[in-house]
C-alpha positions as CSV (number, residue, x, y, z in Angstrom):
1,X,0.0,0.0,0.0
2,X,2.7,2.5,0.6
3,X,3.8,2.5,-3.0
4,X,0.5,2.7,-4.3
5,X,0.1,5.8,-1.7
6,X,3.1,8.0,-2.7
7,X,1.7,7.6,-6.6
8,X,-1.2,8.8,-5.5
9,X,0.5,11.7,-3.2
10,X,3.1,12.9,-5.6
11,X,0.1,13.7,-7.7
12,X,-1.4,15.4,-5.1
13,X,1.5,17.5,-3.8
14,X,2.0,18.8,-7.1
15,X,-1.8,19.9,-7.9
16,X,-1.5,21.5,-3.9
17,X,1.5,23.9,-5.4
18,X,-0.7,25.0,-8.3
19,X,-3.4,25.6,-6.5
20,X,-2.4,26.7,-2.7
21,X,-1.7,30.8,-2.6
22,X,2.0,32.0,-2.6
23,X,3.5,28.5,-3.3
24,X,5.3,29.4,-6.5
25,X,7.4,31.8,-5.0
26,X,8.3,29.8,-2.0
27,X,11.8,28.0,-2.1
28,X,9.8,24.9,0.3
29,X,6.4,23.8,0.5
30,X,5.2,23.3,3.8
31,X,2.4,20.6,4.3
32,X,0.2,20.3,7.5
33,X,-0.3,16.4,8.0
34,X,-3.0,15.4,10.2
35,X,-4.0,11.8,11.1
36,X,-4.6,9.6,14.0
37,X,-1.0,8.9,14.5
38,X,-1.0,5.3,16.5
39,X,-3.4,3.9,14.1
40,X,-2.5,1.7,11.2
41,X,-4.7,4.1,8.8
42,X,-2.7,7.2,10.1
43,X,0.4,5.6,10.5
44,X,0.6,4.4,6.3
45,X,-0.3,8.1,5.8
46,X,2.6,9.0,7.3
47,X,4.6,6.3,5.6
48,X,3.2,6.7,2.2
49,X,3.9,10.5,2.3
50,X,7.6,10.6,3.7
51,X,8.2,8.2,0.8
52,X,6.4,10.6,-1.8
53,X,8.4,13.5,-0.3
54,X,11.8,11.9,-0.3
55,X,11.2,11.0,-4.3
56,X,10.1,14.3,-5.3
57,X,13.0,16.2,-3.4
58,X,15.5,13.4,-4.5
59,X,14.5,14.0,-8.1
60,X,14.7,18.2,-7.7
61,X,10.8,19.2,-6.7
62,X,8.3,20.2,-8.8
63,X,9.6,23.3,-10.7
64,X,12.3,23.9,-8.2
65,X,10.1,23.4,-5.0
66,X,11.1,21.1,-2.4
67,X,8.7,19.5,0.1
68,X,8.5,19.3,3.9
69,X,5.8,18.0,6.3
70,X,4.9,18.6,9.4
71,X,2.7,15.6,11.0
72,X,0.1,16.3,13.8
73,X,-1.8,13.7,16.3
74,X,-5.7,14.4,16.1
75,X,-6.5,10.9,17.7
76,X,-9.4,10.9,15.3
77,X,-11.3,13.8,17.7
78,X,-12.6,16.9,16.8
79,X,-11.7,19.3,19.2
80,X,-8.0,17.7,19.2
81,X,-7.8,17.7,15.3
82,X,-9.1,21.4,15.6
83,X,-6.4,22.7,18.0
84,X,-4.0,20.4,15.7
85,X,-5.2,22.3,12.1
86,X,-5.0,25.7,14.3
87,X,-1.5,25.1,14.7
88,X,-0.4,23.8,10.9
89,X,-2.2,26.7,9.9
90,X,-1.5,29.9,12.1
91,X,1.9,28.7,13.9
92,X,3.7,26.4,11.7
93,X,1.9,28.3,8.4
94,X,1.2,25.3,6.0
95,X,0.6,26.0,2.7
96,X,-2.0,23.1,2.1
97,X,-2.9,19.8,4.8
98,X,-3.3,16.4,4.4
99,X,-6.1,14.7,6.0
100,X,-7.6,14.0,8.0
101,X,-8.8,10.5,7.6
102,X,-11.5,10.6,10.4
103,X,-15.0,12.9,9.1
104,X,-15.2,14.1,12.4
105,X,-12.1,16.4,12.0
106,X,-12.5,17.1,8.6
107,X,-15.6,18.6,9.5
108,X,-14.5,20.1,12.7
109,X,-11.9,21.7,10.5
110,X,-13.6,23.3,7.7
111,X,-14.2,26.2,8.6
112,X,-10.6,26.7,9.4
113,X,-9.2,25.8,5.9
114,X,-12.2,28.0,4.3
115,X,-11.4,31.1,5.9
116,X,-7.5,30.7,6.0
117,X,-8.0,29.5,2.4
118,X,-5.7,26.2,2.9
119,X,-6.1,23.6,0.4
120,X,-7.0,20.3,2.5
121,X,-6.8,17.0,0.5
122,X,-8.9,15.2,2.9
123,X,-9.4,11.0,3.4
124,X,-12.5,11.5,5.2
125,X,-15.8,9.9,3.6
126,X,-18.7,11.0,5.4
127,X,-21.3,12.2,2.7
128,X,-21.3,15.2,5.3
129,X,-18.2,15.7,4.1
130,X,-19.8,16.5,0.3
131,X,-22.8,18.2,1.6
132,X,-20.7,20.7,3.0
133,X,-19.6,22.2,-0.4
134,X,-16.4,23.7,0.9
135,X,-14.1,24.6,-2.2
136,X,-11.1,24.5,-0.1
137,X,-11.3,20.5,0.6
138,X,-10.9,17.8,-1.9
139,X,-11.6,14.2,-1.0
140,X,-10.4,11.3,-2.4
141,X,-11.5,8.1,-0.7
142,X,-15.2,7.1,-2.0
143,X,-18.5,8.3,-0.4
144,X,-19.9,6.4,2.3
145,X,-22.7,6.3,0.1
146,X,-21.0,4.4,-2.4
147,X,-19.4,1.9,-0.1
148,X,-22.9,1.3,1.8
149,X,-24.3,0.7,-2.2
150,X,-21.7,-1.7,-3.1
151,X,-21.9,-3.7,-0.1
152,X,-25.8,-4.0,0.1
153,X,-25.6,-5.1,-3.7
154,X,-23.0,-7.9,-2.9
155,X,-24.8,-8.8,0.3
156,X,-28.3,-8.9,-1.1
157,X,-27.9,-9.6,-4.5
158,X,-24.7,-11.9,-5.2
159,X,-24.9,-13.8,-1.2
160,X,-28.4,-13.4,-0.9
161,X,-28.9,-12.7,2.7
162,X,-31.7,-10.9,4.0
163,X,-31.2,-11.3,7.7
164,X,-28.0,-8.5,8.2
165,X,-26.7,-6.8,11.1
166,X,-24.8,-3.7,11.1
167,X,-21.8,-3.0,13.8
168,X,-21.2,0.7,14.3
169,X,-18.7,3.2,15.7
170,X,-20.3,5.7,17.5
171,X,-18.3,8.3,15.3
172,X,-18.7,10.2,12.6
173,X,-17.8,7.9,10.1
174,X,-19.9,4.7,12.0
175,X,-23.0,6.7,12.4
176,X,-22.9,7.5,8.6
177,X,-22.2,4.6,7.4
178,X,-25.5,2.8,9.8
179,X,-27.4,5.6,8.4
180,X,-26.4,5.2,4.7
181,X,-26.7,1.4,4.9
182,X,-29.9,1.0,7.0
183,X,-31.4,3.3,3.8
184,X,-30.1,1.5,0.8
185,X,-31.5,-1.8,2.4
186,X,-34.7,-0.7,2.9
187,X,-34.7,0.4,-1.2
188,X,-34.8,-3.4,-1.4
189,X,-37.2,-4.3,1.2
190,X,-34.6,-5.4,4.1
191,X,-35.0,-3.4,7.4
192,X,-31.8,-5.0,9.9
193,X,-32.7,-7.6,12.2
194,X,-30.3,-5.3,15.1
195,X,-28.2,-2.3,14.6
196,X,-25.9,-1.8,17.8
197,X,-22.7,0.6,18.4
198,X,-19.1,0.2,20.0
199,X,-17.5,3.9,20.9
200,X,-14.0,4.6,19.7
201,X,-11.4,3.0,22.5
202,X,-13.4,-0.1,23.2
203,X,-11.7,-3.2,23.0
204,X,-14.6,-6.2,24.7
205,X,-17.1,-6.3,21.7
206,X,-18.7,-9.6,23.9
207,X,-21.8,-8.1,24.9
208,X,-22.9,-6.4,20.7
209,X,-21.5,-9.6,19.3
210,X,-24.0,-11.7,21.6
211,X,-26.9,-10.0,20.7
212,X,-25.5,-9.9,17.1
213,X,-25.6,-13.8,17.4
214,X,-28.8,-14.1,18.9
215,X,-31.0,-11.5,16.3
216,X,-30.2,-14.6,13.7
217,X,-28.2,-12.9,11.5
218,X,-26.8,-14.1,8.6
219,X,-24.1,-11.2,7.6
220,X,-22.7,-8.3,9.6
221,X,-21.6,-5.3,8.1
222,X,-19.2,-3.4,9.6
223,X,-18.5,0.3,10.0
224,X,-15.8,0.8,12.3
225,X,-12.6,2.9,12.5
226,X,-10.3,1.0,15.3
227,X,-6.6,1.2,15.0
228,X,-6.7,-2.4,14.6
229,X,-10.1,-4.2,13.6
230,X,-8.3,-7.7,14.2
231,X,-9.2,-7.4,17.9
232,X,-13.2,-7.0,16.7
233,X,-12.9,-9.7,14.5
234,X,-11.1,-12.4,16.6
235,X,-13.4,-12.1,19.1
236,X,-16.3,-12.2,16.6
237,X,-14.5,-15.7,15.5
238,X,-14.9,-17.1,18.9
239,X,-18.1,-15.5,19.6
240,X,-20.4,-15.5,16.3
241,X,-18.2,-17.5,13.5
242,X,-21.3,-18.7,11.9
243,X,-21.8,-14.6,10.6
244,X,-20.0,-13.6,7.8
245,X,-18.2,-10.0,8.3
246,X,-18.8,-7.2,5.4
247,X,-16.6,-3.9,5.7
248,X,-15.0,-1.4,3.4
249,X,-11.6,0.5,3.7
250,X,-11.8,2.0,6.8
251,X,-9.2,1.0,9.6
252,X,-6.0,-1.1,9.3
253,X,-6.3,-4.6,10.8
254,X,-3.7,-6.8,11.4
255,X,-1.5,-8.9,8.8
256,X,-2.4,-12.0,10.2
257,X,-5.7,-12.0,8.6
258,X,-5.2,-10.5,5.2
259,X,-4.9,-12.1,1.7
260,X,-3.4,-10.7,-1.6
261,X,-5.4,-8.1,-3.7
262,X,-6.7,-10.9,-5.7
263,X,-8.8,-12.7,-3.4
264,X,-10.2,-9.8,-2.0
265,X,-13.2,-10.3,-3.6
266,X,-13.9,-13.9,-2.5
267,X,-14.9,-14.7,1.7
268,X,-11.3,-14.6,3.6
269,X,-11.4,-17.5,5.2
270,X,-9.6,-17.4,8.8
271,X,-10.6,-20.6,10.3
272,X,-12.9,-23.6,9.0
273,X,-16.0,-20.9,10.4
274,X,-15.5,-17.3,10.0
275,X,-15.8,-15.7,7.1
276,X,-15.0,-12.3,6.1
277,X,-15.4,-10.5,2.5
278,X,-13.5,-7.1,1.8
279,X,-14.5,-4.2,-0.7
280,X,-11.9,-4.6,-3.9
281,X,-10.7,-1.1,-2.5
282,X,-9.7,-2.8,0.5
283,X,-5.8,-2.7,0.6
284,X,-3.2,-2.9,3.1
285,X,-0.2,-3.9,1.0
């Protein structure tokens, strides 16, 4: 995943020089990174972009211009992301930011980049996030609304199950993604048999998982940002394996459950009884 990241960064560092105020005449371009720092989501941002950097510098900038970031913690809240885009923007003077992934501080943040006129290529992908029509943030992960389509035609359509739960982080992200789903399904006559919530720093899913096990359903869907969603989903495989697991690209589990791109498509397989099926956008190497 990192190499695939820096392709896709170098590309954006170089539309942010075009487009962020000043930057021509500036001998460095200073970024603002913002990400949940001790999460595997924020820590391949981090990874993905010190390898952009370190190409584009290596190879002479981009029409002279060399790059520099400076990374800050939001811990995927609000009023810490905030304080952190306060500080890229008015102390350290950024000329564009990157991130954040969580919706909560993208939107917590907007009116910041608006008014200081900051470019923000943002990973956030609450369709609050597009509502909000800001010209100063562009977005490039897809649309909750998309992912909660996709999965609801796979689920429905191609595994035909009609008795679905939906897991949920009590977030941003998690409430959106509940939302979004709960409405496709209905388009095709399917109301879910239980929606329940986890908050951000859990780490015993027991008590959801029981109740997911004992509404009868079939398939879970999952929208949940935790550093690492192996912990959810190991105790899921002891608690519920006869449920199959549905999620999109959202959080960084673990290796030890992860196949190649090319299976990604098919149920992953981690013991003779769970199941789990990944988005094709799903990719952590």
């Amino acid at each position: 995943m990192k190499r695939v990241t820096s392709i896709v960064i170098l590309a954006l560092l170089a539309a942010m020089i075009s487009m962020a105020p000043g930057a021509a005449a500036a001998a460095v371009f200073k970024i603002g990174g913002l990400a949940s720092l001790q999460s595997g989501y924020g820590q391949s941002m981090v990874s993905g972009a010190a390898l952009a950097i370190e190409e584009i510098n290596a190879a002479g900038g981009v029409n002279g211009i060399k790059f520099e970031i400076d990374w800050q913690d939001t811990e995927a809240n609000a009023s810490i992301g905030r304080t952190a885009a306060q500080k890229l923007i008015y102390g350290s003077k950024v000329d564009a930011i990157l991130g954040c992934h969580a919706s909560t501080v993208v939107l917590a943040i907007e009116s910041l980049v608006k008014s200081a006129n900051v470019l923000e290529v943002a990973m956030g992908s609450a369709t609050a996030v597009t509502d909000l029509g800001n010209p100063w943030i562009v977005r490039v992960r897809e649309p909750d609304e998309l992912t909660a389509s996709v999965l609801a035609n796979y689920i429905v359509d191609v595994k035909k199950y009609d008795k679905i739960a939906i897991f949920y982080m009590s977030e941003q992200y998690g409430v959106g993604g509940k939302d979004n789903m709960t409405a496709i399904l209905k388009t095709k006559g399917i109301t879910p048999v239980i929606s329940v919530a986890h908050n951000p720093k859990d780490k015993d899913f027991s008590s959801q998982l029981l109740n997911i096990k004992k509404s009868g359903a079939k398939a879970m869907v999952i929208f949940s940002g935790l550093p690492d969603l192996g912990i959810l989903v190991k105790q899921a495989r002891q608690l519920c394996p006869e449920v199959e697991i549905f999620m999109s690209s959202v959080g960084r589990p673990s290796r030890s459950w992860m196949l190649p791109a090319p299976q990604l498509m098919a149920p992953l397989r981690l013991s003779h009884s769970l199941r789990i099926t990944l988005m094709p956008w799903f990719r952590t190497s």
